[in-house]
OpenMM code with the backbone's topology and positions (N, CA, C; nanometers):
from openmm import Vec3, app, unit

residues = "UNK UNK UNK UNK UNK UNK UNK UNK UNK UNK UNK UNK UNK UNK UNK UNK UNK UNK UNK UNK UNK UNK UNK UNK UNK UNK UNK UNK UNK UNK UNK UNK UNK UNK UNK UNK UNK UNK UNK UNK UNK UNK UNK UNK UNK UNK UNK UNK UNK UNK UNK UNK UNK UNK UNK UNK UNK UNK UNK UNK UNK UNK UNK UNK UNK UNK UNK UNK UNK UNK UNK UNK UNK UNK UNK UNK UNK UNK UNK UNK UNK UNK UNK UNK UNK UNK UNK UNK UNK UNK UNK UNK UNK UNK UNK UNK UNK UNK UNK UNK UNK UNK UNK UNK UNK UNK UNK UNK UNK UNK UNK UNK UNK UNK UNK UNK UNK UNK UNK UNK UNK UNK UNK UNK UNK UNK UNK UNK UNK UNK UNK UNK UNK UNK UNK UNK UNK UNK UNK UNK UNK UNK UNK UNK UNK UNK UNK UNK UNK UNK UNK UNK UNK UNK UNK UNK UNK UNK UNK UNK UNK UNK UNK UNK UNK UNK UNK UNK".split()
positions = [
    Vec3(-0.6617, -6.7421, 5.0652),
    Vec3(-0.8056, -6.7433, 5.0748),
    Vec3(-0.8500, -6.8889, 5.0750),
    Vec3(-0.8768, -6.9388, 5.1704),
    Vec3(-0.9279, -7.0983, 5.2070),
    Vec3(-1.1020, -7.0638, 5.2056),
    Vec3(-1.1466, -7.2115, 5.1148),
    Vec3(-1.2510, -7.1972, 5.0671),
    Vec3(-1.3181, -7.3023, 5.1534),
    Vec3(-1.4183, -7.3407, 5.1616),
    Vec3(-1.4801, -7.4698, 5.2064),
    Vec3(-1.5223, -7.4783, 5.0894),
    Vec3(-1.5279, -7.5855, 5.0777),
    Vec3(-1.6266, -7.6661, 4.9295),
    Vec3(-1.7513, -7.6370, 4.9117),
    Vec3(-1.7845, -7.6045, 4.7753),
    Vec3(-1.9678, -7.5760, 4.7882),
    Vec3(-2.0369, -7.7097, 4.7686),
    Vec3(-2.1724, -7.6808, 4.8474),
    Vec3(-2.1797, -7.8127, 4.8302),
    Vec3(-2.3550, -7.7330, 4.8329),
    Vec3(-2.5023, -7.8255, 4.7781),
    Vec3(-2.5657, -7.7831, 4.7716),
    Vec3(-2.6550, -7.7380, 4.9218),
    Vec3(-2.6030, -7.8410, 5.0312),
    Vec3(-2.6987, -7.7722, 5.1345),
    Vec3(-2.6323, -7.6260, 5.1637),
    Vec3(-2.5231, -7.6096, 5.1480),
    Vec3(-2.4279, -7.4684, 5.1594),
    Vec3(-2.4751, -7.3913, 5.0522),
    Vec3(-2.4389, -7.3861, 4.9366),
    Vec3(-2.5456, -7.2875, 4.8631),
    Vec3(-2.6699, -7.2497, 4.8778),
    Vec3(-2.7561, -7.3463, 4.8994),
    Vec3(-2.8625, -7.2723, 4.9528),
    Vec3(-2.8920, -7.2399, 5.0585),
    Vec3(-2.8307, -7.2459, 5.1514),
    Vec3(-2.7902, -7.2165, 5.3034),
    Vec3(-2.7702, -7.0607, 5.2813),
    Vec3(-2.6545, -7.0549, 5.2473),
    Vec3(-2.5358, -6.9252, 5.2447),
    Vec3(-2.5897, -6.8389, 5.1309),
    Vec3(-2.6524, -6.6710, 5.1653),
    Vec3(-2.6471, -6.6380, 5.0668),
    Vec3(-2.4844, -6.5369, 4.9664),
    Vec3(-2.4812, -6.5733, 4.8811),
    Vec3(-2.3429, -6.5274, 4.8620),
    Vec3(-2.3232, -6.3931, 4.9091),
    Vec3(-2.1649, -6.3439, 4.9553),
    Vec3(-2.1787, -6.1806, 5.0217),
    Vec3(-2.2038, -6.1958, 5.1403),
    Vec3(-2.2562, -6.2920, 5.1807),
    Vec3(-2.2572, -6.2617, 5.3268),
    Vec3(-2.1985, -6.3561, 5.4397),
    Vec3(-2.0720, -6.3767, 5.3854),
    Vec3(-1.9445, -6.4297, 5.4808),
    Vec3(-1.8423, -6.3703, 5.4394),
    Vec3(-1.7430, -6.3878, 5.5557),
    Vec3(-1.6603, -6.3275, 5.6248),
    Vec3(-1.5551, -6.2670, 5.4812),
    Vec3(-1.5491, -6.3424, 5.3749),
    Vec3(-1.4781, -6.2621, 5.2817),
    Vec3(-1.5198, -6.2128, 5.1550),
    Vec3(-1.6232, -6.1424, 5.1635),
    Vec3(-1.6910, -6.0515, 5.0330),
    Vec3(-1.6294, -5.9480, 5.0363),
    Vec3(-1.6237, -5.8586, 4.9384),
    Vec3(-1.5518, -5.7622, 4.8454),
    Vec3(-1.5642, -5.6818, 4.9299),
    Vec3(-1.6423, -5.5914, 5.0025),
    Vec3(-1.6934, -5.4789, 5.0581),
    Vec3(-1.5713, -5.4658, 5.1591),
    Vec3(-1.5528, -5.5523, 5.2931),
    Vec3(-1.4455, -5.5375, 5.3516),
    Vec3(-1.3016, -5.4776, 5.2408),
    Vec3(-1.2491, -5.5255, 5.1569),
    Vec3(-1.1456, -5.4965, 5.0763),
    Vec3(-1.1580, -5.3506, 5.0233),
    Vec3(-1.2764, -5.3733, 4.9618),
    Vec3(-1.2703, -5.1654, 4.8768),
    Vec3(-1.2854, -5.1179, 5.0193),
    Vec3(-1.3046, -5.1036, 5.1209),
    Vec3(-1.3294, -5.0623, 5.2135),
    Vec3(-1.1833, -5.0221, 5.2552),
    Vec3(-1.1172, -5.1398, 5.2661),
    Vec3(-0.9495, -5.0913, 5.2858),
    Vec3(-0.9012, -5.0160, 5.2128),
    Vec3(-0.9327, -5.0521, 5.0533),
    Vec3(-0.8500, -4.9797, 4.9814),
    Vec3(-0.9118, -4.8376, 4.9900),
    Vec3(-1.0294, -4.8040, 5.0178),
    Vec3(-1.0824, -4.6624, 5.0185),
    Vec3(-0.9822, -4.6046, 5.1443),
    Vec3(-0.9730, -4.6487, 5.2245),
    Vec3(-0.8870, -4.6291, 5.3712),
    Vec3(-0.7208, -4.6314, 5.3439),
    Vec3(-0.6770, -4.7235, 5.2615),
    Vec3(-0.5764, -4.6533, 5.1500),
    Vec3(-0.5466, -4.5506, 5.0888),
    Vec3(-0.6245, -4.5095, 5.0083),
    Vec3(-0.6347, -4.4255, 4.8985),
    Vec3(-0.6540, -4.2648, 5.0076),
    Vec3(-0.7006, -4.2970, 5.1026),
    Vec3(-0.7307, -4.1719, 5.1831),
    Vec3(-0.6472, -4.1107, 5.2641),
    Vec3(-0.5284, -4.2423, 5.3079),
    Vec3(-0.4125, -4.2298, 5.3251),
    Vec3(-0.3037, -4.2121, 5.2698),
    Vec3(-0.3221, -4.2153, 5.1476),
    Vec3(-0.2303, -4.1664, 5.0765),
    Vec3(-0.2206, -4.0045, 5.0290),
    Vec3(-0.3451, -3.9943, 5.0379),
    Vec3(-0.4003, -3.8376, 5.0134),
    Vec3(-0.3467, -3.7585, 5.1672),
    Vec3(-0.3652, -3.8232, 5.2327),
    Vec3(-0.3267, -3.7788, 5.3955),
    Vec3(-0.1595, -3.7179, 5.3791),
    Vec3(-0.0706, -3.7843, 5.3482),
    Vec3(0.0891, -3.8446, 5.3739),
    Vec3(0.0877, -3.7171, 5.2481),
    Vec3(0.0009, -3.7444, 5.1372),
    Vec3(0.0888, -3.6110, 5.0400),
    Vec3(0.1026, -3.5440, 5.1082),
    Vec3(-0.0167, -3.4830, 5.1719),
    Vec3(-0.0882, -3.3432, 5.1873),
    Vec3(0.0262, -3.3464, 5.3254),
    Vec3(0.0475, -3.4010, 5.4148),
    Vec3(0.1736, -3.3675, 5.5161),
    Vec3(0.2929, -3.3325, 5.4296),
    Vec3(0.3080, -3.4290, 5.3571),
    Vec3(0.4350, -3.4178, 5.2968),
    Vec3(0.4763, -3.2767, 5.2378),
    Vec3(0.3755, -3.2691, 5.2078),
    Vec3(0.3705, -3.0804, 5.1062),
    Vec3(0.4046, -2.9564, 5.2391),
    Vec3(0.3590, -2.9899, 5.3352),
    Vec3(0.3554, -2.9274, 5.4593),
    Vec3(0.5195, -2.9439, 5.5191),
    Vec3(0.5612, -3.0516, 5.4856),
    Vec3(0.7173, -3.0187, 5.5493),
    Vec3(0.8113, -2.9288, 5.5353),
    Vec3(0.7674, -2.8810, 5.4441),
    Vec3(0.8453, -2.7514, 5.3480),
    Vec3(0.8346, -2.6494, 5.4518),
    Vec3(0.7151, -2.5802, 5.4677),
    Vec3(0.7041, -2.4750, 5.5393),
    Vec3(0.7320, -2.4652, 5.6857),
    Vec3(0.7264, -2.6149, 5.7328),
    Vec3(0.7664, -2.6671, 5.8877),
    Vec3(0.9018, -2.7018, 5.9708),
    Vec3(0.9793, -2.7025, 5.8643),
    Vec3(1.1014, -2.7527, 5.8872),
    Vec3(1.2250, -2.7173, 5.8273),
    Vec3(1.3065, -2.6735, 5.8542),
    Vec3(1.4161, -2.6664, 5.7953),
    Vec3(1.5155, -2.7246, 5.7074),
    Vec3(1.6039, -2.7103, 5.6109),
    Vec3(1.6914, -2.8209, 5.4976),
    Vec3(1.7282, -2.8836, 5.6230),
    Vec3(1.7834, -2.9757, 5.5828),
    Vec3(1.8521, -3.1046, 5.6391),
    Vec3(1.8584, -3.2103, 5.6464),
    Vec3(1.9209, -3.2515, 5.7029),
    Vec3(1.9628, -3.4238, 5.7048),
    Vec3(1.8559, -3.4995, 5.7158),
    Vec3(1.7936, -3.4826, 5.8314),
    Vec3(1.6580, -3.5224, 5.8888),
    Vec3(1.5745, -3.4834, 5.8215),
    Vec3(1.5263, -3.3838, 5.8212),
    Vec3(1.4222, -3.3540, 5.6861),
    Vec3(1.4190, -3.4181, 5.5738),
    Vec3(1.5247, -3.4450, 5.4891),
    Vec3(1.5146, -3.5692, 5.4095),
    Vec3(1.4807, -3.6945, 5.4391),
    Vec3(1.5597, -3.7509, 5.5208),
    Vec3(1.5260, -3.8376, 5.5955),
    Vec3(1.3586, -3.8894, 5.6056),
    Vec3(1.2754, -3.7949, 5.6626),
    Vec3(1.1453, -3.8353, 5.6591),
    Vec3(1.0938, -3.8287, 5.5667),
    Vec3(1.1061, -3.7069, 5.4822),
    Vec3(1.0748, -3.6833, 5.3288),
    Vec3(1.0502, -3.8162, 5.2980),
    Vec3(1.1617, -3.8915, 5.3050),
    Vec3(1.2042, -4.0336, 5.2167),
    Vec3(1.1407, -4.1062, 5.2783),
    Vec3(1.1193, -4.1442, 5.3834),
    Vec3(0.9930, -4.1896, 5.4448),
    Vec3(0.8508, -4.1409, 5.4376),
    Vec3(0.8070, -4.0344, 5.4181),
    Vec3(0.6750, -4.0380, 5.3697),
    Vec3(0.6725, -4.0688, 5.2613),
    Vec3(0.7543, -4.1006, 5.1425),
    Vec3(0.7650, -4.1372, 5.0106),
    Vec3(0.7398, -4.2535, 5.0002),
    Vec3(0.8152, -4.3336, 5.0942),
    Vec3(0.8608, -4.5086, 5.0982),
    Vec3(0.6700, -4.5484, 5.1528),
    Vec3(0.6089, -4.4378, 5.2606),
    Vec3(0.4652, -4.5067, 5.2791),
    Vec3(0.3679, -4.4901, 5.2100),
    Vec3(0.4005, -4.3716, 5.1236),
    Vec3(0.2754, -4.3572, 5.0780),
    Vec3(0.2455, -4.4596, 4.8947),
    Vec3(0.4076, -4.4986, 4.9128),
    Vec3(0.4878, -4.6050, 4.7876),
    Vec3(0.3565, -4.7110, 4.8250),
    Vec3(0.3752, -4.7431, 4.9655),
    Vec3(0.3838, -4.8599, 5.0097),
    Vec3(0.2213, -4.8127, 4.9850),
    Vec3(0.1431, -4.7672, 5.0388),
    Vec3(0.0055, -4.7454, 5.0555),
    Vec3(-0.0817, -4.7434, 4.9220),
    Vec3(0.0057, -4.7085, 4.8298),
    Vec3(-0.0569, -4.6823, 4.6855),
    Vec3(-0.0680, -4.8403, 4.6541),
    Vec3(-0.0085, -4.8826, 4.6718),
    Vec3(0.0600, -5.0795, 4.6169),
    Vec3(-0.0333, -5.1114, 4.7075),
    Vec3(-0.0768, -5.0912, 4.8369),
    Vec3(-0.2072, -5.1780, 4.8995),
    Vec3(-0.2873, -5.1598, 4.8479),
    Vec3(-0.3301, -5.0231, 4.8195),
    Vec3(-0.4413, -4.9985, 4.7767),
    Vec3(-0.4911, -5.0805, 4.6335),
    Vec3(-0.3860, -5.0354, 4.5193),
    Vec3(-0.4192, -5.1337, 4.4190),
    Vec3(-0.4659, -5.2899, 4.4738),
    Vec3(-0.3501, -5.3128, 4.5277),
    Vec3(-0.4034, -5.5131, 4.5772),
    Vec3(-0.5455, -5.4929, 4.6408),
    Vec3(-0.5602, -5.4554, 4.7301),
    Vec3(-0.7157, -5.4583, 4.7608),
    Vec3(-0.8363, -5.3848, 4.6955),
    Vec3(-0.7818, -5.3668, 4.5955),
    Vec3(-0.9043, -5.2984, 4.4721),
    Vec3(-0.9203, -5.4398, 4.4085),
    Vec3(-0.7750, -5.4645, 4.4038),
    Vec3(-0.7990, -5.6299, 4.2940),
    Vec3(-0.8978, -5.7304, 4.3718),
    Vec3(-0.8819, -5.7412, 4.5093),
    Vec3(-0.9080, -5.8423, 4.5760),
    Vec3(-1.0678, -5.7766, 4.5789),
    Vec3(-1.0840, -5.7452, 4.6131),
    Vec3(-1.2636, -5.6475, 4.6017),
    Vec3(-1.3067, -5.7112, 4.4525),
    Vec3(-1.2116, -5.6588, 4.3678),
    Vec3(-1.3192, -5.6715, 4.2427),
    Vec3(-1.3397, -5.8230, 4.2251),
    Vec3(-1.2384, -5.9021, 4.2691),
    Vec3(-1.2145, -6.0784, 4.1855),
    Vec3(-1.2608, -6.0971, 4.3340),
    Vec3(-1.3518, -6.0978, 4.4811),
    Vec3(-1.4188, -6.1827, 4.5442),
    Vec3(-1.6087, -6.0801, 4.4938),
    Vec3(-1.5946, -5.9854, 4.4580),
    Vec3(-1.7652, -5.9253, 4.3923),
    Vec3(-1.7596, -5.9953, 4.2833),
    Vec3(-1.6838, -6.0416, 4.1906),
    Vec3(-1.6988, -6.1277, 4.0615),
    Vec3(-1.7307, -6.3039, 4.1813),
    Vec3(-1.6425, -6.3365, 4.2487),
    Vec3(-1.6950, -6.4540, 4.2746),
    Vec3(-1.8665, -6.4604, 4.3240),
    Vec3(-1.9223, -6.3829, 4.4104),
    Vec3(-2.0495, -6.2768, 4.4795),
    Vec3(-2.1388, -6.3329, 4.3741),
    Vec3(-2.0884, -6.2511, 4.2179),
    Vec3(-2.2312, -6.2414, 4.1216),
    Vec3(-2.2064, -6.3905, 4.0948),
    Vec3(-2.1321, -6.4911, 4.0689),
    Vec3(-2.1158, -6.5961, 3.9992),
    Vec3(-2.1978, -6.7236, 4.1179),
    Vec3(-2.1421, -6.6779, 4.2435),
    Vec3(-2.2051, -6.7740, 4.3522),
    Vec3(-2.3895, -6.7428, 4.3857),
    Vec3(-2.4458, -6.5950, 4.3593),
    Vec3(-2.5571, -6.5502, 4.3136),
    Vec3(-2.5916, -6.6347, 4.2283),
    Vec3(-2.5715, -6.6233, 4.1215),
    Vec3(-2.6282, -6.6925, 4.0003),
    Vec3(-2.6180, -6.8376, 3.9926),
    Vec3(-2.5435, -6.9347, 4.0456),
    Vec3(-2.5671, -7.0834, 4.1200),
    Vec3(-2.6600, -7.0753, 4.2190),
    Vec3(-2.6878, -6.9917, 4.2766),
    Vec3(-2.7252, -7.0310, 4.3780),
    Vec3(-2.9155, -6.9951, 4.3609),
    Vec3(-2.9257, -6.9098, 4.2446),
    Vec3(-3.0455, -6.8585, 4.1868),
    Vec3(-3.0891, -6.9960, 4.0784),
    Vec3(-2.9933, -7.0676, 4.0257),
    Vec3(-2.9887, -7.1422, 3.9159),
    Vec3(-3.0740, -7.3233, 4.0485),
    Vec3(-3.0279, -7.3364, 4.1341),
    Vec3(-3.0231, -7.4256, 4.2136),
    Vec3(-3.1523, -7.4298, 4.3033),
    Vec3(-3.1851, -7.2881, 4.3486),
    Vec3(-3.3159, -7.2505, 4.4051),
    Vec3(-3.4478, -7.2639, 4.2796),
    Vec3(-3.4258, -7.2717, 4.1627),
    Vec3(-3.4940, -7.2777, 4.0689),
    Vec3(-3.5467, -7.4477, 4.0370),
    Vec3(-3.4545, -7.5017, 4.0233),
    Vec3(-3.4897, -7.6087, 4.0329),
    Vec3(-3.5420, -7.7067, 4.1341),
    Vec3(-3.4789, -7.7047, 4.2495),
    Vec3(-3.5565, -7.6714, 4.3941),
    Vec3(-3.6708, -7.6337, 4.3640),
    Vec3(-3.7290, -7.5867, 4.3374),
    Vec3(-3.8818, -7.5095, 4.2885),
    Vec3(-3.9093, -7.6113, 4.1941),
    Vec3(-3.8734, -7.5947, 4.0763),
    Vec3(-3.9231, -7.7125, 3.9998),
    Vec3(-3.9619, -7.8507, 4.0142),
    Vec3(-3.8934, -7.8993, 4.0973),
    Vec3(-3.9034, -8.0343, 4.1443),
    Vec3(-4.0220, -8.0644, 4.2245),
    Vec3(-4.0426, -7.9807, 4.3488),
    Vec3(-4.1223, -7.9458, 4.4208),
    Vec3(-4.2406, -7.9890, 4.3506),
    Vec3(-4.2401, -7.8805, 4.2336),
    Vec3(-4.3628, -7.8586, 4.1928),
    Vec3(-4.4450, -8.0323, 4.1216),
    Vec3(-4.2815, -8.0586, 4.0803),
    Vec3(-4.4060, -8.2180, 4.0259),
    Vec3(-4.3747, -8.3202, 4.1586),
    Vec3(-4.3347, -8.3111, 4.2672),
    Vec3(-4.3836, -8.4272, 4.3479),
    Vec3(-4.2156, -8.4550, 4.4067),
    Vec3(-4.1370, -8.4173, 4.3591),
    Vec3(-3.9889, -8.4316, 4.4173),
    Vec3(-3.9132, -8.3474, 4.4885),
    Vec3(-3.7934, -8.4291, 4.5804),
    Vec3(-3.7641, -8.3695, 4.6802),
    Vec3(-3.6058, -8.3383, 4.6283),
    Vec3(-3.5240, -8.2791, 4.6995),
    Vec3(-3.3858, -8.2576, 4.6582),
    Vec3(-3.2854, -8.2884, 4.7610),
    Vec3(-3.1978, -8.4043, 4.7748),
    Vec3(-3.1291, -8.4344, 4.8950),
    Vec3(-3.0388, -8.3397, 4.9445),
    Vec3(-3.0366, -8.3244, 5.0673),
    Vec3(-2.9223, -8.2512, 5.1021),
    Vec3(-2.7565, -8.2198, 4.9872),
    Vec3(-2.7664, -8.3573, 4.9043),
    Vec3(-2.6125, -8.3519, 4.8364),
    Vec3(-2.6995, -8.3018, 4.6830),
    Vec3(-2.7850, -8.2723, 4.7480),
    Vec3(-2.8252, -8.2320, 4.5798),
    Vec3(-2.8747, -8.3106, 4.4813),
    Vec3(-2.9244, -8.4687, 4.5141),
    Vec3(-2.9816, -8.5017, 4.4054),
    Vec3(-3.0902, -8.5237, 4.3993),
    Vec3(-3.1986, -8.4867, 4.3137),
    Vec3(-3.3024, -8.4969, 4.3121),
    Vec3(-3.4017, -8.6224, 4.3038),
    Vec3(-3.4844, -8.6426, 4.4000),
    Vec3(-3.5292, -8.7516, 4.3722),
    Vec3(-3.6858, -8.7858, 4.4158),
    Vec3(-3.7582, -8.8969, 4.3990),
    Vec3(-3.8907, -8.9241, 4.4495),
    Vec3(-3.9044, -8.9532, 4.5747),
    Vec3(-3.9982, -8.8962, 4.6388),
    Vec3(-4.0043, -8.8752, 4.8183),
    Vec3(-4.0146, -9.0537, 4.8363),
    Vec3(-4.1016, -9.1232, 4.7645),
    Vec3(-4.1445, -9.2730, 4.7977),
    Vec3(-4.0563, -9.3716, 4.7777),
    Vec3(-3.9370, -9.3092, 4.6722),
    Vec3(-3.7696, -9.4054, 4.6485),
    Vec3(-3.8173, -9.4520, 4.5206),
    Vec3(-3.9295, -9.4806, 4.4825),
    Vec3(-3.9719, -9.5719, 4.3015),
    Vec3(-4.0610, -9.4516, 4.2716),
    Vec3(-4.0465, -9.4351, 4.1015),
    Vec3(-4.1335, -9.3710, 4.0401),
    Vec3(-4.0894, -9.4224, 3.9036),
    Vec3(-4.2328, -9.3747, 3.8629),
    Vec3(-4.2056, -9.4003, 3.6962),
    Vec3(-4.0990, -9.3950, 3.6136),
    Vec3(-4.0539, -9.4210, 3.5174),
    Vec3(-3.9598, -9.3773, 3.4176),
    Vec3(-3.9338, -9.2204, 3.3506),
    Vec3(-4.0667, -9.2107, 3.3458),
    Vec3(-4.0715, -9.0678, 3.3223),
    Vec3(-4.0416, -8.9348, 3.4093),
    Vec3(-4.0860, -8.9984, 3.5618),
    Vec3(-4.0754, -8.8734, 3.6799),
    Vec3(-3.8602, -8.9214, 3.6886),
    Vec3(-3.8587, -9.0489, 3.6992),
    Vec3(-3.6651, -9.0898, 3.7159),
    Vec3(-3.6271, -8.9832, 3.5675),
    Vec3(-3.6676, -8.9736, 3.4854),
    Vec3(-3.6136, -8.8708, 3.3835),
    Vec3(-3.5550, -8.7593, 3.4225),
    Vec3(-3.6862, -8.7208, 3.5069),
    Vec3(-3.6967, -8.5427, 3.5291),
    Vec3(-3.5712, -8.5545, 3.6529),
    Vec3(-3.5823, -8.6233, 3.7281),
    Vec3(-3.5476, -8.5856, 3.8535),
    Vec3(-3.3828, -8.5859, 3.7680),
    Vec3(-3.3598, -8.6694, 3.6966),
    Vec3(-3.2167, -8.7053, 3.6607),
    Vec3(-3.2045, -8.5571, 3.6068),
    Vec3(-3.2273, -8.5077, 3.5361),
    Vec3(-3.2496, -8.3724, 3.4482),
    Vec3(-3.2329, -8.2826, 3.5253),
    Vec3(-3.2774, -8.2537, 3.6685),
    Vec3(-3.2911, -8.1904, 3.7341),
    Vec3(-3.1545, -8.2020, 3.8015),
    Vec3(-3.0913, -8.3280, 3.8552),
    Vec3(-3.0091, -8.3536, 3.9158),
    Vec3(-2.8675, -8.2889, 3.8589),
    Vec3(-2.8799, -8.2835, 3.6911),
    Vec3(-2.7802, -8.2175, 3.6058),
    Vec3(-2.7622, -8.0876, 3.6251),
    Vec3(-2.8938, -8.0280, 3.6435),
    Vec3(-2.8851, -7.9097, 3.7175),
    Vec3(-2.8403, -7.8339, 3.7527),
    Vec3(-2.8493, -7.9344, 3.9134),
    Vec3(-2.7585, -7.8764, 3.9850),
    Vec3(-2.5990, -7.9030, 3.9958),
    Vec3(-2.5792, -8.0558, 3.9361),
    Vec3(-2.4499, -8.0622, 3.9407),
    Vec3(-2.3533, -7.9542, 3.8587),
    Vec3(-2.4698, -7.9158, 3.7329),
    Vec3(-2.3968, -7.7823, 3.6893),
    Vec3(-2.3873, -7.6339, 3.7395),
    Vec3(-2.4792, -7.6222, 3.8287),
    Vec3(-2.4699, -7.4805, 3.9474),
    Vec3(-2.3623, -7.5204, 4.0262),
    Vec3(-2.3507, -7.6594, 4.0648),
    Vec3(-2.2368, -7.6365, 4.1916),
    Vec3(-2.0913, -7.6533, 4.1185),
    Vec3(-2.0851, -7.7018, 3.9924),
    Vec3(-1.9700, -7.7153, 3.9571),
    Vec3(-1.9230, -7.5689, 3.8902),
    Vec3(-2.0425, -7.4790, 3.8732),
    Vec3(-2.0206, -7.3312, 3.8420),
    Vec3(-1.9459, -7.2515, 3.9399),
    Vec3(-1.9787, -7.2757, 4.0608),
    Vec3(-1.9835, -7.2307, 4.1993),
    Vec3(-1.8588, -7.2778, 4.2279),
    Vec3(-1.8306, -7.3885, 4.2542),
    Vec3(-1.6808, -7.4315, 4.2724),
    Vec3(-1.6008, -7.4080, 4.1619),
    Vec3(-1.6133, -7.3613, 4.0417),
    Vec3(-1.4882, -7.2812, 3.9481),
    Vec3(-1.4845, -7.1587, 3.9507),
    Vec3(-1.5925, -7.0587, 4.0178),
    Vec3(-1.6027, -6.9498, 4.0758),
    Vec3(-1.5047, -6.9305, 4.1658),
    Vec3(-1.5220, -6.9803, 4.2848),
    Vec3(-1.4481, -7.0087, 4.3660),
    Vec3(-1.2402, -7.0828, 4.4064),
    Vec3(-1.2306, -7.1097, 4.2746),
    Vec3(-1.0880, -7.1396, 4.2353),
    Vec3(-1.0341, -7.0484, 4.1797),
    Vec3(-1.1138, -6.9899, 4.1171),
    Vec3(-1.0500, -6.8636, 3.9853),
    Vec3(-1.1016, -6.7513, 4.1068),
    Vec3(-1.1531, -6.7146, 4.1809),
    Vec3(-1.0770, -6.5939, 4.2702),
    Vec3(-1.0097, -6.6556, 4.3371),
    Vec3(-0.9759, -6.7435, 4.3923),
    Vec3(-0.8534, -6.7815, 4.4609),
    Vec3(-0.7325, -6.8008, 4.4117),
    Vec3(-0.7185, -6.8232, 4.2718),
    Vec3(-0.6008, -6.8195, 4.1981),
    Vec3(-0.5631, -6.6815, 4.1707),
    Vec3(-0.6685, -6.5922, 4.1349),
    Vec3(-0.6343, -6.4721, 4.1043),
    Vec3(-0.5911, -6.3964, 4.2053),
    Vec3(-0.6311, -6.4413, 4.3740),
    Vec3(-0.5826, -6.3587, 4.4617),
    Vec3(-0.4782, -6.3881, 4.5040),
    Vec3(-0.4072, -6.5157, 4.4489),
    Vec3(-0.3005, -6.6125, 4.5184),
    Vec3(-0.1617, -6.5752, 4.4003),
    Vec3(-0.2375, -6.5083, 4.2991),
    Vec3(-0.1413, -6.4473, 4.1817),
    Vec3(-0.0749, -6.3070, 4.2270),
    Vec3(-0.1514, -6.2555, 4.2995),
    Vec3(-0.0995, -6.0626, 4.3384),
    Vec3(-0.0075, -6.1060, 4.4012),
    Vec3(0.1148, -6.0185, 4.3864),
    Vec3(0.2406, -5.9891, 4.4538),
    Vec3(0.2280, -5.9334, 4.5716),
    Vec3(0.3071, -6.0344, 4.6756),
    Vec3(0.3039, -6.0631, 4.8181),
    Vec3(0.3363, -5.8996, 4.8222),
    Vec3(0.2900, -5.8195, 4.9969),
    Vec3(0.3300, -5.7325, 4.9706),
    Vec3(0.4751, -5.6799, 5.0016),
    Vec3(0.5090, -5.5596, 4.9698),
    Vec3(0.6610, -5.5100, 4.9267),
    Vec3(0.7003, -5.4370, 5.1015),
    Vec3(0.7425, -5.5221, 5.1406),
    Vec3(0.7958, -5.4419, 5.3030),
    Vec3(0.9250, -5.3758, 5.2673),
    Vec3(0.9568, -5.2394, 5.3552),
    Vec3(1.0195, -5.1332, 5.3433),
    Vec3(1.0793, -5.2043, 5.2159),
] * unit.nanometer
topology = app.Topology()
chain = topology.addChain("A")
for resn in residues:
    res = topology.addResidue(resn, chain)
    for name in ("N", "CA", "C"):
        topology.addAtom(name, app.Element.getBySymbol(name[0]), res)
């Protein structure tokens, strides 16, 4: 899972969930899993009455066993991967709610927010008191995006932790 870096014109750009790797695609598989596995029993139960003992008949037996092995083990991994990129979702939400807030705040007394996120006076000089806020503000966000980028490591570690999958 390759990340691009968050950065603040990207957070508030991007709302989280809605690129190419949010959770929904994944439970989506694993639901398509899980449905397949229900599929392969329900044949499997059916070979009995379809086929005769034998060599071959085992044979596939042992093969619908080995896929639906195999299908149960996807399914788990992409339940995991669903739940640890919807945990990254609420965490990149909440930076990104935390960041739009202050954005607002700033606004409101006379300051602007640079593209990299730091907050500052539209005219370049201001008082001591407005250089306070903006600095305050600037903490901010450096703490939304540094939320956002440990969000973003810890589902990637956690998805980079699941066991590769198990071929035949």
């Amino acid at each position: 899972m390759t990340e691009r870096p968050v950065s603040y014109a990207r957070l508030v750009a991007d709302a989280p969930g809605s690129g190419p790797d949010d959770g929904e695609r994944w439970a989506q598989a694993a639901s398509t899993a899980r449905d397949s596995v229900a599929e392969l029993g329900r044949l499997h139960r059916l070979l009995d009455g379809h086929w005769r003992a034998g060599r071959d008949r085992e044979q596939v037996g042992e093969l619908l066993r080995r896929l639906t092995r195999r299908l149960d083990e996807a399914q788990d991994a992409y339940a995991a991967i669903a739940a640890t990129l919807a945990d990254r979702g609420h965490e990149l939400a909440h930076a990104r709610e935390l960041v739009l807030q202050v954005t607002h705040e700033a606004r409101l007394v006379g300051l602007v927010v640079t593209p990299e996120g730091e907050v500052v006076s539209p005219s370049g000089s201001a008082p001591m008191a407005v250089r306070a806020v903006a600095h305050r503000l600037t903490a901010r966000v450096a703490e939304a995006l540094a939320r956002a980028a440990a969000a973003q490591r810890r589902a990637a570690a956690e998805v980079a932790a699941l066991p590769p999958p198990n071929l035949w």
